[in-house]
Every structure is written in C-alpha cells, then in structure tokens.
C-alpha positions, 0 to 999 in steps of 0.5 A, a space after each residue: 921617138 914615139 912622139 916624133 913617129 906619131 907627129 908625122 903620121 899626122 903630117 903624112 906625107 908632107 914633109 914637115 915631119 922631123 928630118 930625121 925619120 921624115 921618110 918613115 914608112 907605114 905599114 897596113 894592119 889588115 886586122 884593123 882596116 876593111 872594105 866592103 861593098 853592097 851589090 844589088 840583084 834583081 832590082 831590090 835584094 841588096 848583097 853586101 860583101 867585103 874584100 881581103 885586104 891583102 897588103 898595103 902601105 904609105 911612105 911619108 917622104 914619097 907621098 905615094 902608097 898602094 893598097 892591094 886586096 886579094 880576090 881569092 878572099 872575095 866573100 858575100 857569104 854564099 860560096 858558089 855565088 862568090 866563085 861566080 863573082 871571081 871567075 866571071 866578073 873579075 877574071 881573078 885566075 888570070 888576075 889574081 888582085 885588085 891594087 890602088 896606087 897612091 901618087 899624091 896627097 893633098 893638100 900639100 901641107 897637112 896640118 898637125 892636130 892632136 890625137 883623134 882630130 879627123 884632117 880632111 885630104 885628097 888622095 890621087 891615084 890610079 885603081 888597077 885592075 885587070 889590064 886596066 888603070 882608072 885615075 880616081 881622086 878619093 877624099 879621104 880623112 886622116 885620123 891619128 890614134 894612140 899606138 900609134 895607128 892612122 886611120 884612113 877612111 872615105 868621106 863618102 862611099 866611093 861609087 864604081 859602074 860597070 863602064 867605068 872599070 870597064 867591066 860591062 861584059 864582064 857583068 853581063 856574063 855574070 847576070 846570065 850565069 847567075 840568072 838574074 833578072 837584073 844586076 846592078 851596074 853601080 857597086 858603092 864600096 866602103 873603106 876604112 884602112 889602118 896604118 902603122 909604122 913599119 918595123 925598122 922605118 
C-alpha cells in the first residue's frame, strides 16, 4: 500500500492512481512547508518575514485543495512593526486568515516519475483575502520524497502589489503609521509547502 499512496502523490490529481485510493486525501505538514516574503521600506532596507502557515490539504480525486496562513503568526522579527502590519495592512481582527483555493491542476495527466524527479504544473486558484478573491495561476513543481511527502514549491517567487490584493489604502495607512518615507508596493513571496497522506485516506 506504500507504494501505491507514493505512486498517486506523483500522479496527484490526475486520476490515474490505483482505483482503489484514487480519492486519497493529503494533509499539510506545517513543520515542513514555509512561506516567506521580503518588503521593502524606504526605498532600500529589505524586511523579510514569513507566515504560519495554519492548514492546508490536496485531495487526489477532486483535483482541488486549500492552503490557509493564520495572520495571528505574522512575523518579521520586530513585534510592534508586526502589530502594524496585522492591524493596518491586513485588518487581521476582522479577518483572521489569508486562504488559497486550489480548483485544478494542470496539465491534466501528470506523469509518474521516481522519487525525487521535479514535475512542472500549474496550479488554478483563487487567493482570498479580506472580502476579496484574486484568480491567480501559479507554476509550481511537484516533487515526491520518501515517506512519502510531496512537496510543492513556485518555480518563481510569485509577486503581489498592492492593486492587485486591493490593499492600496490599506498600504498607505501603514506607511504613515510607521512613518516611512517610502513603502514598497510590490511584496515577491516564497513558498515551499509539504503534503502527506492523510491519516485514514
């Protein structure tokens, strides 16, 4: 049965996995997965950070999935200039969480390769945030690895502005609460998740 899960975590979502567990469900590892992210103030002084990533899974016979982060984790290393971010950028007490929706995976036959042999996809969502929903089509890579845990991660950093998320007031206020002379408008953001099958999938 080993085999058999690892051969349709490669074939995700493609229905080409063995009937019999062609619906197995895989679970994130937050231990193993991390998104990160580099803003820039005032023109030149980079400030990296990263999310936590609270949740998250993919499901082999829907070809569809979600990936939650939980804004209460939101980190940069200076815990007042995080507060700000939370409070005027994203509104995190009103909403709490940022979430991705997967709703396909292309192409739509995925090749089965041995262990550690990257596949190149695409990966058709929405990104919700706020009381908004940004399509997005990230490029992504598949990569199996013993265990057996599929690993996920952007062929590119995947670049966000502020129009974009619909966060340019949002933006605005937090360069004037921080003071800043200048605020970048443009965030790239890293991501490198892991997935393992789901207990009783």
């Amino acid at each position: 049965m080993p085999r058999i899960i690892a051969l349709c975590l490669m074939g995700l979502m493609l229905g080409s996995c063995d009937s019999r567990i062609q619906f197995v469900e895989l679970e994130l590892s937050p231990e193993l997965s991390k998104i990160s992210f580099i803003g820039i103030k005032n023109n030149d002084t980079p400030v990296p950070g990263r999310f936590t990533i609270a949740k998250g899974s993919l499901n082999a016979g829907t070809r569809s999935g979600f990936v939650e982060v939980d804004l209460a984790g939101f980190e940069t290393g200076v815990a007042a200039r995080d507060e700000n971010i939370r409070t005027h950028l994203f509104n995190a007490g009103t909403y709490p969480s940022i979430r991705f929706e997967v709703d396909d995976v292309q192409p739509e036959k995925i090749p089965i390769h041995p262990y550690k042999t990257p596949v190149e996809v695409e990966l058709i969502g929405r990104l919700k945030i706020q009381d908004r929903e940004v399509a997005m089509t990230i490029p992504a890579r598949l990569l199996l690895d013993r265990g057996p845990v599929l690993f996920v991660d952007v062929l590119e950093p995947l670049v966000f502005t502020a129009s974009q998320l619909g966060l340019a007031s949002e933006f605005d206020a937090l360069q004037s609460v921080c003071g800043h002379a200048a605020l970048a408008r443009v965030i790239p953001v890293e991501l490198k998740l892991a997935f393992v099958p789901k207990q009783g999938s």
